[in-house]
C-alpha positions in Angstrom: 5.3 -17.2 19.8 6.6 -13.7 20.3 5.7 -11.0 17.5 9.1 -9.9 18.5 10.8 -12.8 16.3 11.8 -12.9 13.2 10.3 -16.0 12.0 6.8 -14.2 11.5 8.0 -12.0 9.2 9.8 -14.9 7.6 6.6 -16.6 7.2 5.1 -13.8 5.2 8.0 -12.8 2.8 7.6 -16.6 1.6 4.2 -16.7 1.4 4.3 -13.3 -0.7 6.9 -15.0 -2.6 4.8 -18.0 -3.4 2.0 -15.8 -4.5 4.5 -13.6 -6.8 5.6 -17.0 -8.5 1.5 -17.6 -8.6 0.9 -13.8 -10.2 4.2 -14.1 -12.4 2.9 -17.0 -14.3 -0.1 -15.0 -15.5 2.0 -11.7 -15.6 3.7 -13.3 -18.7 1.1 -13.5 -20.4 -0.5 -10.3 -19.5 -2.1 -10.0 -23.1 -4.1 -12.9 -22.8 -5.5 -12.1 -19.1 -9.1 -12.7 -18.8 -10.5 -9.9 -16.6 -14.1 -9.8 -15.2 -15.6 -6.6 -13.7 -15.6 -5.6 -10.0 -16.9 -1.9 -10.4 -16.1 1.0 -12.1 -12.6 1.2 -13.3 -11.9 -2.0 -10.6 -10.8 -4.5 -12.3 -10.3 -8.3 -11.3 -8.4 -11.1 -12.9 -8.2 -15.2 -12.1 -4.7 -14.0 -10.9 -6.0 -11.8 -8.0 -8.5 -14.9 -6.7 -5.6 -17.4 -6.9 -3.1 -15.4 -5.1 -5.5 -14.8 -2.4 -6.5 -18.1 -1.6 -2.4 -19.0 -1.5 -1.9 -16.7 0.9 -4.9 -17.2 3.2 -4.0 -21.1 2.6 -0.5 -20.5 3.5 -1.2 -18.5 6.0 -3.9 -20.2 8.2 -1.3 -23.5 8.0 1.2 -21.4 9.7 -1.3 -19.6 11.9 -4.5 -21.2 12.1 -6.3 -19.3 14.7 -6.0 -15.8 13.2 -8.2 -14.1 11.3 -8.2 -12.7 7.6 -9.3 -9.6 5.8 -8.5 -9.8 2.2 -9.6 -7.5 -0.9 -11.2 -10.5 -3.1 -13.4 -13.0 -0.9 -15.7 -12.1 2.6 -13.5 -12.0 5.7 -12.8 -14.7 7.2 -13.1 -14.6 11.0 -11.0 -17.1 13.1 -11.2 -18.4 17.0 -8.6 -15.6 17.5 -10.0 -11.8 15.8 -7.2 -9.7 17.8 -4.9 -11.1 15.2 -5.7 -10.2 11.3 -4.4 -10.4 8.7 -4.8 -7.6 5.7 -4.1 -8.9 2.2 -4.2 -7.4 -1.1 -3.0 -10.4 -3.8 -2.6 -7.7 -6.2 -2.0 -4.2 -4.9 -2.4 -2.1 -9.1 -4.4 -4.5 -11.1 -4.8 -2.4 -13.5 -0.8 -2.2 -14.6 -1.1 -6.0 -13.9 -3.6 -6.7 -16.6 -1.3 -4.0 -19.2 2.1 -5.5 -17.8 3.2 -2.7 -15.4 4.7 -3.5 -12.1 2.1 -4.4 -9.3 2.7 -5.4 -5.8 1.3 -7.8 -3.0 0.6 -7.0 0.1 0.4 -8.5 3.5 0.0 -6.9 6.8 -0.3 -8.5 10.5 -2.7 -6.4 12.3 -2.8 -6.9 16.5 -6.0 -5.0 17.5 -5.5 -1.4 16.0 -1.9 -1.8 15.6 0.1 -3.0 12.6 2.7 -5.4 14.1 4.9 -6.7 10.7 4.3 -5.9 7.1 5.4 -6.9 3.4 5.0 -5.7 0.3 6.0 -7.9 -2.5 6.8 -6.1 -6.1 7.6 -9.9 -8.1 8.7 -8.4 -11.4 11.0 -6.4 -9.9 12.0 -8.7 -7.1 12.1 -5.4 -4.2 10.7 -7.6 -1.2 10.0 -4.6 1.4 9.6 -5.5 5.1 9.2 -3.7 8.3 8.6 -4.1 12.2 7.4 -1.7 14.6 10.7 -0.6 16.1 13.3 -2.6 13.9 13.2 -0.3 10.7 12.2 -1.0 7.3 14.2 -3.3 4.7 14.1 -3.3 1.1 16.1 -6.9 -0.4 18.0 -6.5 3.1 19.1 -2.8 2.8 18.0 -0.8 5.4 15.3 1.8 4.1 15.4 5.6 5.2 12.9 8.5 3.3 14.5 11.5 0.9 15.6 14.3 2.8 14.9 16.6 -0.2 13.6 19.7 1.4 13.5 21.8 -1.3 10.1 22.4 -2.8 11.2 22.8 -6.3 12.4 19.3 -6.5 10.0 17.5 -4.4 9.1 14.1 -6.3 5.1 13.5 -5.2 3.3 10.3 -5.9 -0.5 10.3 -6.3 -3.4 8.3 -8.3 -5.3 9.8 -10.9 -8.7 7.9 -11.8 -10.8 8.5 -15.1 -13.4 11.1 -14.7 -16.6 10.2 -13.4 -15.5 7.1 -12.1 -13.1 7.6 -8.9 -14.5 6.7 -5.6 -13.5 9.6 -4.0 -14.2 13.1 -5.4 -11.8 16.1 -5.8 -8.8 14.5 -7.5 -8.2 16.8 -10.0 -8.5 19.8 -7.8 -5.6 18.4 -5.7 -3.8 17.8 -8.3 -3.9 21.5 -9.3 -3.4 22.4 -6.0 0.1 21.0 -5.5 1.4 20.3 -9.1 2.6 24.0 -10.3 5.4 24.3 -7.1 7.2 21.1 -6.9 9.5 19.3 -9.2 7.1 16.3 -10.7 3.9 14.3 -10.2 4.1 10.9 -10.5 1.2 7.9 -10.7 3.0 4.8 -9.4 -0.2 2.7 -10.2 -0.4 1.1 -6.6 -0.4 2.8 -3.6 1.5 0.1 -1.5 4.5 0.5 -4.0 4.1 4.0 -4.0 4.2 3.6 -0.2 6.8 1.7 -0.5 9.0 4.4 -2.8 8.5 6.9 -0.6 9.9 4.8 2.4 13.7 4.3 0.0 13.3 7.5 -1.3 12.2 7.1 -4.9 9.6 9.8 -3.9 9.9 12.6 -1.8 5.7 11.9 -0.8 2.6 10.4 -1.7 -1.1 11.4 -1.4 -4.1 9.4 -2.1 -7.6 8.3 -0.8 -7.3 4.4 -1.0 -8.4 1.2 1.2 -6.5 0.7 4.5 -5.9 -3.0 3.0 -3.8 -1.8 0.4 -1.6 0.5 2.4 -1.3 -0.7 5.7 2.0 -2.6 5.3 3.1 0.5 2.8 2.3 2.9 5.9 4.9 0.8 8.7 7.3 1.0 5.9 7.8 5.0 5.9 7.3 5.2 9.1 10.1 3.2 10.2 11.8 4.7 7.5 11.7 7.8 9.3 8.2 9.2 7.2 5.7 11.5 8.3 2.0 9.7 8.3 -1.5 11.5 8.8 -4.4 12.6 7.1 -4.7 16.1 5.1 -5.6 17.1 8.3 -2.7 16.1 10.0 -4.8 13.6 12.1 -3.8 9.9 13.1 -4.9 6.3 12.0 -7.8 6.8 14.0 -8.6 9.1 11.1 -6.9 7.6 7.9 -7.5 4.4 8.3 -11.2 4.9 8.3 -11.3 7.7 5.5 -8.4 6.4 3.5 -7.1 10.1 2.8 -3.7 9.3 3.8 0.2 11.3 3.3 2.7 9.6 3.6 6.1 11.5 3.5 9.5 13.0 4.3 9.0 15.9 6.5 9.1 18.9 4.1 7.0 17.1 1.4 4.4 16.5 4.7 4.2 19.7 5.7 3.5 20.8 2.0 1.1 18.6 1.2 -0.8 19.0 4.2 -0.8 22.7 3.7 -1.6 22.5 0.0 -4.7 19.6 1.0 -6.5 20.4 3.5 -8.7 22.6 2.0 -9.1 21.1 -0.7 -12.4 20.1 -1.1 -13.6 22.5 1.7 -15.3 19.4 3.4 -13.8 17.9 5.9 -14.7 13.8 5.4 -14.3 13.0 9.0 
């Protein structure tokens, strides 16, 4: 079967709609979610762990050879490892659990390249998809990224984490760094929606060090949007994909970023 064809991604935006009418179900009843403890601020609901296992289920009858990263059970390694697929059931598990929109994510990864990608936001029904090449599609509508260029009204999209408890250190001190020029800051609560806003144009950028599970669909979205991808840095995947300090942006809102980030922390991760 040719990764050219549509009938891949076809696959996968069922699938993620089968897990959004999975999710939904408990979404609903958000107030009555039972939530167990993954780690510090990471939380993990019976919602997560069923929607995972529908879409690995799903997905290895479709394609039973390929392999499968996902963010709530050990990889699962196939006959064929060049194909993977990256899954997060619930991309913003926090809003989940306080009834705040949330997004599942599925990427098809061939080797280091991601080949076709979904994200999934169920409450709002926005079903994004993208190919390498082909552009990126939001309910059908061809995607394209702000071309706001003024700094003054730049929209940027980040994720805040209590204090003490974030994974990554210097989050505030970014924050300060870019907050005073541009026009707002906003905290999307998933960074594969927040990808996924910046690729229609809902934000002018995002900035955030995350896992490369939860954004790699979210990443071929702007790009094929027309978006600018790299690390603080300005360095490739070979770089964010391993750190997870990613931008993700129009142009302008790029190149400010990456001015206003790259020193800050001093230490370069890499």
């Amino acid at each position: 079967m040719s990764l050219s064809h549509d009938n891949i991604l076809d696959d996968m935006v069922a699938v993620a709609r089968a897990a959004g009418a999975i999710t939904q179900s408990h979404f609903k009843h958000f107030r009555d979610i039972e939530i167990g403890i993954k780690g510090p601020a990471d939380f993990v609901s019976e919602a997560d762990k069923q929607s995972e296992l529908l879409i690995r289920k799903e997905l290895f009858a479709r394609y039973p050879d390929w392999s499968f990263t996902g963010e709530e059970f050990p990889p699962v390694d196939k006959a064929d490892q060049e194909y993977r697929w990256l899954v997060d059931p619930i991309d913003g598990t926090t809003n989940f659990i306080n009834g705040m929109d949330y997004t599942i994510s599925i990427a098809l990864r061939r080797g280091n390249e991601t080949v076709a990608g979904v994200l999934y936001n169920p409450d709002a029904d926005e079903m994004f998809t993208a190919l390498p090449g082909q552009g990126a599609f939001m309910n059908g509508e061809r995607l394209k990224v702000s071309e706001q260029a003024d700094t003054g009204l730049m929209i940027v999209g980040t994720g805040l984490p209590t204090p003490g408890l974030s994974l990554y250190s210097g989050a505030y001190q970014r924050l300060d760094a870019i907050r005073a020029p541009i026009g707002a800051v906003r905290i999307v609560g998933s960074a594969a929606n927040s990808c996924a806003y910046v690729a229609m144009g809902r934000l002018t950028g995002y900035f955030e060090e995350t896992g490369f599970v939860d954004t790699a669909s979210g990443i071929l979205l702007v790009q094929e949007a027309g978006g600018v991808v790299t690390d603080w840095w300005g360095r490739g995947p070979e770089y964010y994909e391993r750190t997870g300090a990613m931008i993700v942006a129009n142009k302008a809102t790029h190149a400010f970023l990456m001015e206003h980030l790259k020193d800050v922390p001093k230490k370069d991760p890499a």
